[in-house]
N, C-alpha and C positions, 0 to 999 in steps of 0.2 A: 306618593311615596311607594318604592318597592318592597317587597318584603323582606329583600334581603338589608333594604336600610334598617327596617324593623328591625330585622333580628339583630343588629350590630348594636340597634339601641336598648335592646332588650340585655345584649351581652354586657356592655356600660351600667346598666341599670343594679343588673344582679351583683356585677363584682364589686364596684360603687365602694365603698372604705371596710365592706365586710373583710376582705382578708388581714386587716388588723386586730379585730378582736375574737377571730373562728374558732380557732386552737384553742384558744384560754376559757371559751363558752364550752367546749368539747371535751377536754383532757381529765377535769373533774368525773368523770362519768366513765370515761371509754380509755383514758392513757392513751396507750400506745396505739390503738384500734382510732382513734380520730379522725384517721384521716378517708379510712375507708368506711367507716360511720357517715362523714360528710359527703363522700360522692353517691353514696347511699341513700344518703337525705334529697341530693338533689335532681339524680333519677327518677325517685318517688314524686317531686316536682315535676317530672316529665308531665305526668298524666293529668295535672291542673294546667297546664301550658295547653295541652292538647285539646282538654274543653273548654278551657278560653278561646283558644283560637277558632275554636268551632262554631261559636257562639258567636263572634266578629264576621264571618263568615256568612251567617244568616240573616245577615242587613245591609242593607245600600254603602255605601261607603261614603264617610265622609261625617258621620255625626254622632258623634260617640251616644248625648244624650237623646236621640233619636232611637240610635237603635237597643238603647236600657230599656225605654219607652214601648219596643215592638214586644220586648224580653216578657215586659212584665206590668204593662198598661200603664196609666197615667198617674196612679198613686204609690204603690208600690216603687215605682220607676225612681219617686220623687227621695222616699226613702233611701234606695241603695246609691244616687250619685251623692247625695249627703253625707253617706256613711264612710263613700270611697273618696269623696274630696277631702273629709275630715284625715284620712287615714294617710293620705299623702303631705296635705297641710301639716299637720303634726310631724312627720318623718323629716319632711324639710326640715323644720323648724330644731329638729332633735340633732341633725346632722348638720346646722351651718353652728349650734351653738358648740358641738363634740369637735370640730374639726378646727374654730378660732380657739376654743379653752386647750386644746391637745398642742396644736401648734405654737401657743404662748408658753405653754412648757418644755417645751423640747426646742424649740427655736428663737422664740422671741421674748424672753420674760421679759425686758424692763418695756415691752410694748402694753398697755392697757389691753384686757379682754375685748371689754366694748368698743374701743378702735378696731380691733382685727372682727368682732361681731359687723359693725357697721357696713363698714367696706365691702365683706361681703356679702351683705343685706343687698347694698345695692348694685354686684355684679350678678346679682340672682335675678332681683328687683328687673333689672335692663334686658335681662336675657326671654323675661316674658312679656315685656312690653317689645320687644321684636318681632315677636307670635312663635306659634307652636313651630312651622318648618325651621325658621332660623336656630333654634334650639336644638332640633335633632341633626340638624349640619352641623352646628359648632360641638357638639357631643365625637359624632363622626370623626372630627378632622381634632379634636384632642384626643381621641384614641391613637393616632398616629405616635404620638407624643407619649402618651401613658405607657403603652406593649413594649418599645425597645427596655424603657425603664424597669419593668417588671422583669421585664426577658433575663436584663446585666443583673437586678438585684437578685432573682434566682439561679443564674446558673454561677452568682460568686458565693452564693448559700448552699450550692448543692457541691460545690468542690470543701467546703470547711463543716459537710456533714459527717458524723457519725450514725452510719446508719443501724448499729445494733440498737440504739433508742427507742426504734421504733419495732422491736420485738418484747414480748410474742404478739405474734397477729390475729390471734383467734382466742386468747383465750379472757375472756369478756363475759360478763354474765348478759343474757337477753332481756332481763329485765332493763339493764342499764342501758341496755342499745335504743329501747324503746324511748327513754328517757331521753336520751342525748336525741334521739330525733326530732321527738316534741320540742326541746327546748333550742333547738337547730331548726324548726320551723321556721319561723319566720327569716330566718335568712333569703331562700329564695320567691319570697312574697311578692319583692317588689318587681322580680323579673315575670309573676305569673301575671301580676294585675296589671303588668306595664302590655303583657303582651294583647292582655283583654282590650286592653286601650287602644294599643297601635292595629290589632285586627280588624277594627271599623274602618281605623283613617286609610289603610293599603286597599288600590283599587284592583292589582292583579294579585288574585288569590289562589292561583291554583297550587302553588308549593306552600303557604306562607304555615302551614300547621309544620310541614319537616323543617323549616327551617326553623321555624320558634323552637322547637324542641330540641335541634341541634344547638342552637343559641343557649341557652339552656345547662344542655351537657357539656357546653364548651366550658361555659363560665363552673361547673361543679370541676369540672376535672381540674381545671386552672387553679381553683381554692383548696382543693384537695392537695395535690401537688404543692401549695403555700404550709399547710395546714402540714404535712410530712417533713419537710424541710426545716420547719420554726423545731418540732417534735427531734428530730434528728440532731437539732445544734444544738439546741436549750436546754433538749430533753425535758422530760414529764414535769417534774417539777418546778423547775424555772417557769416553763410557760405559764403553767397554771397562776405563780404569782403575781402575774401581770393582767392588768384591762388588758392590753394593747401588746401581745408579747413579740410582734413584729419588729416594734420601735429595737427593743434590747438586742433580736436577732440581728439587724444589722448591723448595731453598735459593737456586736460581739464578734464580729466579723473580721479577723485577721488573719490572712495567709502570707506566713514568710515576712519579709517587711516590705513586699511591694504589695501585695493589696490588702490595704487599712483605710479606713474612712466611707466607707460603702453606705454608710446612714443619709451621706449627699442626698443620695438618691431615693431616701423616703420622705424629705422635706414635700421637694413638687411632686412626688406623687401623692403625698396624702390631700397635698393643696387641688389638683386636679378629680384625685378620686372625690373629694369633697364637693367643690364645684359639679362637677356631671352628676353627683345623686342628687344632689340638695337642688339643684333645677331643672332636672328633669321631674322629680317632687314637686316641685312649687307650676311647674308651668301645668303639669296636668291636672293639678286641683285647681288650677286656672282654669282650664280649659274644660274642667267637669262644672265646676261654678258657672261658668260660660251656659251649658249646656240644660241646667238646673234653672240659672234665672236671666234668660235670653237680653233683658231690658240691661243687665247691665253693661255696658260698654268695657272698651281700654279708653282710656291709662284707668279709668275710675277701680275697675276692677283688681287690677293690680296692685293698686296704691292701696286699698281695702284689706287686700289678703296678705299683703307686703308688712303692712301695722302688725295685723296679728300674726304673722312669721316669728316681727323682730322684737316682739312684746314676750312671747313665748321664749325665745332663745336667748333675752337674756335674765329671764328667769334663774335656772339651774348656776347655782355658784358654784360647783364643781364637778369633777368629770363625773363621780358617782350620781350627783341629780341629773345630769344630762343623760346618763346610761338608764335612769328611773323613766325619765322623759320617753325617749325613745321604746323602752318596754310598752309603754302605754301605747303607741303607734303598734308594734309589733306583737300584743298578746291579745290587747281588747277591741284594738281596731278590727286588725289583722287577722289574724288566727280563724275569726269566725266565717272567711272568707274560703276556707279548708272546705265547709259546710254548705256556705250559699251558691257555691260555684257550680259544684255537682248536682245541689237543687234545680238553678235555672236550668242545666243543660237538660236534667229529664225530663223538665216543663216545658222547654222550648222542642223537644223532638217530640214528647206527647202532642203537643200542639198541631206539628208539620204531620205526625203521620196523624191525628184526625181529620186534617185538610183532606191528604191525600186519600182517604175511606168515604171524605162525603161526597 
């Protein structure tokens, strides 16, 4: 893998169905300041990309659980791929149940949840019995697919904005900014830990830290610009009454009487941004599982972590449980990751520069 695949999958990973629910996580806290609170939040992410990827760096390529193992010896090691396969398994699981329960609302009610659950159980299911390369190509080549979509659904949002909405720009209290950042954490978690992952498996590294980071800033600015746009239509209040206030943006969306109906185009997006988090999720807590307990094989391993995916998912009877679900992935998993990241990196350079002094 190149690292510029990396980073496109790291770009997939981070935008992944967040620009549905960013603004309405945001707006409580910051109004009209949201959106430059969020590219704020995800610049700050810069610097956990940077020691991830540094970190990936410092070992052979090619074995994620191998080089956890060089990180932090044989026990410890055993601890953090458990911690981080958990932390994906569960994300998966929160996002194939948020994306059939959302889409049987807005497009499919008289279809059963657990129908549209299932089905995509098992396009997730297939997508890691392929292996890990088939899945960052089919990621790759439904980007093609996703960007024009994104591209038509913002620039028919950015012609039906008002942008006084989004004043005033600065006047925010700093406690609240600190707040909206915390609680906008975990947004770009999955692009920081995806990069840690993908930093072992790329064999040529010499760019692969500017391009994570760029990958990174792409995906903040893109959400940011999302996240300005919903604020500009909707304005403050609307957004805020919604989980999902993208869904209403588009629905809201009439210019003149030739363009009406613009919400087309958040069906297969949300179907695709779904699909690419939730298996990009499930493949690499495959692949950390893989890494943790060597003996176990495919399909066994799949079909293993597949049960407890679709056990999980269809737990949550509605979008509020699935949104609980998810927190779990994102606060107690996750978040702690803020912390352990910067640990290994100073343990791993104490380490290299003891080398170098003995």
């Amino acid at each position: 893998m190149h690292s510029l695949q990396a980073a496109l999958v790291i770009f997939a990973c981070t935008v992944g169905t967040v620009y549905f629910p960013l603004a309405a996580a945001l707006v409580p806290f910051v109004n009209s300041a949201s959106w430059w609170v969020s590219l704020l939040t995800f610049l700050l992410g810069s610097l956990w990309v940077w020691q991830a990827s540094w970190l990936g760096k410092q070992s052979p390529a090619g074995d994620f659980g191998m080089a956890v193992k060089g990180w932090l010896g044989p026990i410890l090691s055993k601890v953090f791929l458990l911690w981080f396969a958990a932390y994906w398994l569960i994300l998966s699981s929160g996002i194939l149940s948020e994306v059939s329960l959302v889409f049987h609302i807005i497009a499919l009610p008289a279809t059963p949840v657990l129908v549209l659950q299932v089905a995509f159980f098992f396009l997730v299911l297939y997508t890691d019995l392929y292996g890990f390369e088939t899945c960052m190509r089919t990621v790759q080549a439904l980007l093609i697919l996703a960007v024009p979509l994104i591209a038509g659904f913002l620039l028919s949002s950015v012609v039906a904005a008002r942008w006084t909405n989004l004043l005033p720009l600065l006047d925010v209290d700093l406690k609240e900014v600190a707040k909206a950042i915390y609680y906008s954490g975990p947004y770009p978690l999955p692009g920081i830990l995806m990069a840690l992952f993908l930093s072992t498996q790329v064999e040529e590294r010499s760019h692969i830290i500017w391009h994570n980071v760029l990958s990174l800033w792409a995906a903040g600015l893109l959400l940011s610009l999302i996240v300005a746009v919903t604020i500009a239509v909707l304005g403050c209040c609307v957004t805020e009454s919604y989980y999902y206030p993208t869904i209403p943006l588009a629905q809201s969306i009439e210019i003149g009487n030739t363009l009406v109906g613009v919400e087309i185009m958040v069906y297969p997006l949300w179907l695709l941004s779904g699909y690419i988090k939730s298996a990009l999720a499930f493949v690499t807590a495959s692949e950390t599982i893989g890494g943790l307990i060597p003996a176990l094989k495919q399909p066994w391993r799949s079909l293993g972590l597949g049960l407890i995916m679709l056990i999980l998912a269809i737990l949550p009877y509605n979008v509020n449980s699935t949104v609980k679900m998810i927190h779990i992935s994102d606060y107690y998993l996750g978040m702690p990751f803020y912390v352990i990241i910067p640990a290994i990196t100073i343990w791993v350079m104490l380490k290299k520069r003891g080398k170098q002094h003995a």
